[in-house]
C-alpha positions as CSV (number, residue, x, y, z in Angstrom):
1,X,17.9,-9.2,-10.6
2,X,20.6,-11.5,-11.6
3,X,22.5,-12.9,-15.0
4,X,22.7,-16.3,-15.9
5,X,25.6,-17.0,-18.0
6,X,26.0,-20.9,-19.7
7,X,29.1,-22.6,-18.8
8,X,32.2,-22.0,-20.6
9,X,32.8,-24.2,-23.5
10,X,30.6,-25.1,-26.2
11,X,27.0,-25.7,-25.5
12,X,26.8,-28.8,-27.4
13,X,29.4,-31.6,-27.0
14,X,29.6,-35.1,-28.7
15,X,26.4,-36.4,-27.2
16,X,23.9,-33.7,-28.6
17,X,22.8,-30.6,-27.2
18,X,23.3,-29.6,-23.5
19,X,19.9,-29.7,-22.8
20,X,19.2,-33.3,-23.6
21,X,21.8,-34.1,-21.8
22,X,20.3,-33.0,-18.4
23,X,16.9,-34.3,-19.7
24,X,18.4,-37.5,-20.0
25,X,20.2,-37.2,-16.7
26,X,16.8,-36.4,-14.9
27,X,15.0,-39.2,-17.0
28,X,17.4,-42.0,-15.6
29,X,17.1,-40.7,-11.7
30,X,13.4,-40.8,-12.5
31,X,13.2,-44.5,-14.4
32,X,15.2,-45.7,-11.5
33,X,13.4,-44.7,-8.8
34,X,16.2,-42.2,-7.4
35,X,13.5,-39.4,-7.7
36,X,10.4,-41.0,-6.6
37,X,7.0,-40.1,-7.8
38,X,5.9,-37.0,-5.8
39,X,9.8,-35.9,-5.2
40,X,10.7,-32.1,-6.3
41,X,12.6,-32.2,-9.2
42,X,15.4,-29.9,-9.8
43,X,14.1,-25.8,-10.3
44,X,15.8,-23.8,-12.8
45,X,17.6,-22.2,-10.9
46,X,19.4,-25.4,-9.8
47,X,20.3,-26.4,-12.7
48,X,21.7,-23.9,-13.9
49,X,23.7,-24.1,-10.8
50,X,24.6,-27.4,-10.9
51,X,25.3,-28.1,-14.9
52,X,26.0,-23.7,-15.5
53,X,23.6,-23.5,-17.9
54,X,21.6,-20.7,-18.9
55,X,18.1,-20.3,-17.5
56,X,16.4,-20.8,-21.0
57,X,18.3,-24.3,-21.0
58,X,17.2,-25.3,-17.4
59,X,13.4,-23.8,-18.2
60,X,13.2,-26.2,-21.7
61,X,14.7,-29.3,-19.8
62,X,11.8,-29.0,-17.4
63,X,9.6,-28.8,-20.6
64,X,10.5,-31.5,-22.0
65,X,10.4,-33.5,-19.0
66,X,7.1,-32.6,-18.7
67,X,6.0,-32.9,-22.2
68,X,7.8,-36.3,-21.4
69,X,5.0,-37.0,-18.7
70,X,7.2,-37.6,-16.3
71,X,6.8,-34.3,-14.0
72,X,4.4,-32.0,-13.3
73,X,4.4,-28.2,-11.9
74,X,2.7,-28.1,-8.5
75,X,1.6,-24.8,-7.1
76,X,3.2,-23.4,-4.2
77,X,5.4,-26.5,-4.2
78,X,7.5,-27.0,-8.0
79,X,8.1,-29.6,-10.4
80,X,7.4,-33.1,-9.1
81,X,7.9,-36.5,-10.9
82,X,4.4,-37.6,-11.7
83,X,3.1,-41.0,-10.5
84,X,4.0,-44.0,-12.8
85,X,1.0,-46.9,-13.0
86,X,1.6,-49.3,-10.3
87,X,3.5,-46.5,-7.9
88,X,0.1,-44.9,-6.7
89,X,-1.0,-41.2,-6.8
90,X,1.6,-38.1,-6.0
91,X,0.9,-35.9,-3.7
92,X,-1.5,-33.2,-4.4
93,X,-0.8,-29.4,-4.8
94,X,-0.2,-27.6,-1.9
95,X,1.9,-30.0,0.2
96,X,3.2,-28.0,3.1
97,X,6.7,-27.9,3.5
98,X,8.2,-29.5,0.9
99,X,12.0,-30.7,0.8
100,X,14.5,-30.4,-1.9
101,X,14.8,-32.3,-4.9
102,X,15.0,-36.0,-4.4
103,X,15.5,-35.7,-0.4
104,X,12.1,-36.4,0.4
105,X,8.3,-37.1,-0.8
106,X,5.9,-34.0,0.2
107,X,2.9,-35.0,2.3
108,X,0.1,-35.7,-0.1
109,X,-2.3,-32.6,1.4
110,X,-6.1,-33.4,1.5
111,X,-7.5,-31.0,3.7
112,X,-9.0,-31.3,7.3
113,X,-10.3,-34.5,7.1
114,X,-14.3,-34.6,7.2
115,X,-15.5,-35.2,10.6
116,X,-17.7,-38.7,11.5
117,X,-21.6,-38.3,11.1
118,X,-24.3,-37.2,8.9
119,X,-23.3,-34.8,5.7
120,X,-23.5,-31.3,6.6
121,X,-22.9,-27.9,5.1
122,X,-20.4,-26.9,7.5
123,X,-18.7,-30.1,6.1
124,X,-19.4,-29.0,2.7
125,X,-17.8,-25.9,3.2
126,X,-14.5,-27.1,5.1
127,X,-13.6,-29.2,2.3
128,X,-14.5,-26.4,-0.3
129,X,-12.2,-24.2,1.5
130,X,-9.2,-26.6,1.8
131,X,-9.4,-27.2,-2.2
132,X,-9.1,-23.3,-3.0
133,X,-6.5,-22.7,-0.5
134,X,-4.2,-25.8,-1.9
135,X,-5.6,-25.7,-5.3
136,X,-7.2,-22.8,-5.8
137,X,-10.3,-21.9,-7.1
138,X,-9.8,-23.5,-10.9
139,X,-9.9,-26.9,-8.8
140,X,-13.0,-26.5,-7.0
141,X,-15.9,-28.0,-8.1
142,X,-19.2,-29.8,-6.7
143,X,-17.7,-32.9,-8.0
144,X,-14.3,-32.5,-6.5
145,X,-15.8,-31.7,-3.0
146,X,-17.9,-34.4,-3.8
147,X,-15.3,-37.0,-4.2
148,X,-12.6,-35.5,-1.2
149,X,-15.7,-36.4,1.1
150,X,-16.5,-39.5,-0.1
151,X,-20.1,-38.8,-1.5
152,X,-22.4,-38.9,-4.6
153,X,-21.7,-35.1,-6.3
154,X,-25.9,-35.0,-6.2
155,X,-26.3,-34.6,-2.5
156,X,-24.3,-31.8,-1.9
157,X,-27.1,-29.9,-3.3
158,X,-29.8,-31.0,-0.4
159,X,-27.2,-28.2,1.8
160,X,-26.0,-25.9,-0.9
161,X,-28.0,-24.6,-4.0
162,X,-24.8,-24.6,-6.6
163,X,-21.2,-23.5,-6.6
164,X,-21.7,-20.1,-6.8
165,X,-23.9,-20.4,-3.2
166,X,-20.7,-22.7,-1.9
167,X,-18.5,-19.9,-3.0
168,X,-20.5,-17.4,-0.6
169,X,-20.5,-19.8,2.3
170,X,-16.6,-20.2,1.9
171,X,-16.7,-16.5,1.8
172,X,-18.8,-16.3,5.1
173,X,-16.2,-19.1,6.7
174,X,-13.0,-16.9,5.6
175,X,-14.0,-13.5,7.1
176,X,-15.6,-15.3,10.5
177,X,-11.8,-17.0,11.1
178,X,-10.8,-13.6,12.5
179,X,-13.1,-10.9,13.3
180,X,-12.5,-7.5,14.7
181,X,-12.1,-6.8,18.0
182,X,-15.1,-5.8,20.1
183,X,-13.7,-2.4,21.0
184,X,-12.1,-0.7,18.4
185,X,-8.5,1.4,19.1
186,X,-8.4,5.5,19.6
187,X,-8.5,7.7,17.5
188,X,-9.4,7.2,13.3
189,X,-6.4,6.2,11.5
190,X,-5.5,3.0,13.8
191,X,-8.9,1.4,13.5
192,X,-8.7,2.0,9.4
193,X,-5.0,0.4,10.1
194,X,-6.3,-2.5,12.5
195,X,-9.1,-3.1,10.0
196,X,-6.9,-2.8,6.6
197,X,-4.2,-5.3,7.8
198,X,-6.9,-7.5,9.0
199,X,-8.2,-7.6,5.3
200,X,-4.5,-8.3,4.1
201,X,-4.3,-11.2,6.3
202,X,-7.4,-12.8,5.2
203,X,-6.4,-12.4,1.5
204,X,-2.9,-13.7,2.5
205,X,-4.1,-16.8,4.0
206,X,-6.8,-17.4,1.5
207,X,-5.3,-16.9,-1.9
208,X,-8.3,-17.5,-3.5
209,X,-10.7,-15.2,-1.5
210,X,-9.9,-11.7,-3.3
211,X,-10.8,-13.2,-6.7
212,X,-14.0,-14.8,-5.6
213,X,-14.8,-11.2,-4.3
214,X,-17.0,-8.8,-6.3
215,X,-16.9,-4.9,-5.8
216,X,-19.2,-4.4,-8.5
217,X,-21.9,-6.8,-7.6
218,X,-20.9,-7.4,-4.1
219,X,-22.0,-10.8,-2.7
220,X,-23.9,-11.0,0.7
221,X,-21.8,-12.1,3.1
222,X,-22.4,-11.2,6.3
223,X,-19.1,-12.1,8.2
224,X,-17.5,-9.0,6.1
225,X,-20.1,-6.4,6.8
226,X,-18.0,-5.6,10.5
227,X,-15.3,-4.7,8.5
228,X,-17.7,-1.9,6.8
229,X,-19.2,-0.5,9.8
230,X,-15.7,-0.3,11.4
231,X,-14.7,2.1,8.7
232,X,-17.7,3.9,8.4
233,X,-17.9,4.5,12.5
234,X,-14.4,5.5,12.7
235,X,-14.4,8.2,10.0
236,X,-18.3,9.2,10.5
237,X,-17.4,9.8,14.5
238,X,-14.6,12.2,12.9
239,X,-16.9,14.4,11.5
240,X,-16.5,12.4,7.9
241,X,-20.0,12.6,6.3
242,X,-21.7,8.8,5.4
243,X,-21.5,9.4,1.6
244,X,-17.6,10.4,1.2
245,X,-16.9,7.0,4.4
246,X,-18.2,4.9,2.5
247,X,-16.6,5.7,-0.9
248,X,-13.2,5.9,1.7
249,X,-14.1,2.1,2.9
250,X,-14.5,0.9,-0.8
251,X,-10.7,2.6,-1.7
252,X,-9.4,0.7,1.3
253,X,-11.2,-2.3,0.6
254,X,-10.1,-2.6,-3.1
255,X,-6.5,-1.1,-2.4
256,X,-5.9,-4.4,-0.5
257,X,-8.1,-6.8,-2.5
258,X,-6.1,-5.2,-6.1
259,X,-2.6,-6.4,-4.5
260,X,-3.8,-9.7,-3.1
261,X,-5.4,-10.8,-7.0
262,X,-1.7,-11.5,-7.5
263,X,-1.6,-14.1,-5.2
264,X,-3.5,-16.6,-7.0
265,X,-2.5,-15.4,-10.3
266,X,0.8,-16.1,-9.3
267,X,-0.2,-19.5,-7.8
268,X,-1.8,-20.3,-11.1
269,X,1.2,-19.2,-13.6
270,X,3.2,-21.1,-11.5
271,X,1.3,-24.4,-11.7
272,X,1.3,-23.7,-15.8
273,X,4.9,-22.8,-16.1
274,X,6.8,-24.5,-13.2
275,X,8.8,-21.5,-12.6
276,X,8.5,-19.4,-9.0
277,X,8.0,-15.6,-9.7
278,X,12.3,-15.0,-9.0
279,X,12.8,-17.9,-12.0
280,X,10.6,-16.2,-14.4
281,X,11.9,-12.8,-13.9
282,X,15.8,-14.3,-14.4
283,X,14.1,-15.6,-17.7
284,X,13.2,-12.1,-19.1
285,X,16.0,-10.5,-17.7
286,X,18.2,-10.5,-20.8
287,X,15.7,-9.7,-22.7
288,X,14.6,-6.5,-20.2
289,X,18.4,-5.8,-20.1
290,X,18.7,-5.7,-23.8
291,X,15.7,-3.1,-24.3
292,X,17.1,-1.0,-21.7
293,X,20.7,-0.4,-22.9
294,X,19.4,2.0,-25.6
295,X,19.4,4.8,-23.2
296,X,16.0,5.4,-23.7
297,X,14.5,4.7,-20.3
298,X,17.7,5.9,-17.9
299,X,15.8,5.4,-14.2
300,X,14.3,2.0,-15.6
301,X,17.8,1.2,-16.2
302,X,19.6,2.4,-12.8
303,X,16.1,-0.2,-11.1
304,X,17.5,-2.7,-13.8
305,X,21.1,-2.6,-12.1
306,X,20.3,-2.1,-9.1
307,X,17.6,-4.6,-8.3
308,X,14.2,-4.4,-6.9
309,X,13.0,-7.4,-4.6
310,X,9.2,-6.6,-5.1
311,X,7.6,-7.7,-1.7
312,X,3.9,-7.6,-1.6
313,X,3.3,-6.9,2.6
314,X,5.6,-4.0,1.8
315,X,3.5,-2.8,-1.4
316,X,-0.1,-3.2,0.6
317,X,1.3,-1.2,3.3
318,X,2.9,1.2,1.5
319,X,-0.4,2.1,-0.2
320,X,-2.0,1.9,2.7
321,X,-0.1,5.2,4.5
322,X,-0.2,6.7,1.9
323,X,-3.7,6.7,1.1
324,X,-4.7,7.1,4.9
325,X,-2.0,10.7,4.7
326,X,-4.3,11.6,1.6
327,X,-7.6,11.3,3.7
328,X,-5.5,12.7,7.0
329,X,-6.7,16.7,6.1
330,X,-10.3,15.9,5.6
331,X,-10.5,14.6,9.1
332,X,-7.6,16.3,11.1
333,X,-8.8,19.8,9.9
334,X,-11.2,21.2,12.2
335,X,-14.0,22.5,10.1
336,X,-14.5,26.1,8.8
337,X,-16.3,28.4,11.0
């Protein structure tokens, strides 16, 4: 955690507050054409950087830029300046590697483009997937797949019964990307290891896929049942009974699948807001700081001062150990004679 502190001097000078200052500042590089639609606008944290402002300054000067309707917050990429009429369309969310601020325009990302030929579902389903990994799942929609492949919205549904049935194909696609190896390691912990990380990697690389997934009324998708039968041989062929596997395979499951909700969460706060998880946390930092000074919560505090980086990989496979020592003496036992 770190502070922000405003410059020194007063925070308002002759021409108004500080903040419209830098709004104004921003709006010119904009109107000129110095900041090109599609170009990364400052973050917070840059400006307060580069004009030592407070965060709370540099978070209401992208406000008002935005309620300006000049930028716009892009997940995974920022704050971009939106498109002005005549200048064509910015780029869409999930540009890959975008540049800093006003250096360069992000690739406009549009998926893997459709092949040639006839409409098919595994077409359907490509472009699906390449909207919820950009966009997430709040973007897809019939229409929208519609549209990215150049089609009427009404004959997707000659391959694909509605959304919720595209959701399960995407589902299928996801999980078939990597499958298990045909011979699983020795032993019973590193084939629930092998198996877990697999699952973390699949929910890492499709943000969207733990929140389409239901543990409560499961979907069927038939690419994921390996991942079941993995668990269940492995602990079963260590003397684990079928009932108490299987409620061991659902705790995995949803141990990795809990963590990996924050992905998308996080991809969709950051779209609303414009602010990267580190930016909003320097936001309520004061405010944390403040609440913490009465004494009342000392090891909060001593966190408080002395940082925590919160790293999800590190989080899923902490749990992951830890759960896996837990189940270690109902398998490593040998049984009571």
């Amino acid at each position: 955690m770190g502070t922000d502190r405003p410059a020194s001097g007063a925070a308002n000078g002759p021409a108004g507050p500080r903040y419209e200052r830098i709004v104004d500042e921003l709006r010119q590089r904009i109107v000129s054409g110095e900041l090109a639609p599609g170009d990364r606008v400052p973050s917070t944290r840059q400006i307060t950087q580069r004009w030592g402002v407070a965060m709370a300054t540099a978070t209401k000067v992208l406000t008002e830029l935005r309620r300006a309707g000049l930028v716009r917050a892009v997940p995974g990429v920022g704050t971009v300046v939106e498109p002005r009429p005549g200048t064509g369309s910015a780029p869409r969310a999930g540009a890959p590697q975008p540049r800093p601020a006003g250096l360069a325009r992000p690739a406009r990302a549009t998926g893997t483009p459709p092949p040639s030929g006839a409409l098919t579902l595994e077409r359907i389903v490509a472009t699906a997937v390449a909207v919820a990994d950009t966009e997430g799942l709040t973007a897809l929609s019939m229409r929208r797949v519609a549209a990215d492949l150049g089609v009427a919205t009404m004959s997707l549904y000659r391959h694909v019964a509605d959304k919720d049935a595209l959701l399960t194909h995407m589902m299928d696609t996801a999980f078939a990307e990597h499958p298990l190896p045909g011979t699983p390691p020795p032993g019973w912990r590193a084939p629930l290891e092998l198996a877990s990380r697999l699952l973390w990697e699949h929910f890492r690389r499709h943000p969207w896929l733990a929140p389409a997934l239901s543990m409560t009324r499961p979907q069927l998708i038939v690419s994921a049942l390996p991942f079941s039968e993995w668990v269940l041989q492995a602990l079963h062929s260590h003397g684990l009974d079928l009932d108490t596997a299987f409620t061991t395979q659902l705790t995995l499951f949803n141990h990795a699948r809990a963590i990996a909700m924050n992905l998308e969460t996080e991809r969709e706060a950051e779209a609303d807001t414009g602010l990267d998880s580190e930016e909003w946390m320097d936001g309520q930092e004061p405010a944390l700081l403040d609440i913490l000074t009465g004494g009342r919560f000392p090891a909060l505090s001593e966190v408080a001062r002395a940082g925590y980086d919160l790293d999800l990989d590190a989080l899923f496979e902490f749990g992951l150990q830890r759960l896996l020592d837990g189940l270690a003496p109902l398998l490593d036992t040998p049984p009571a004679t």
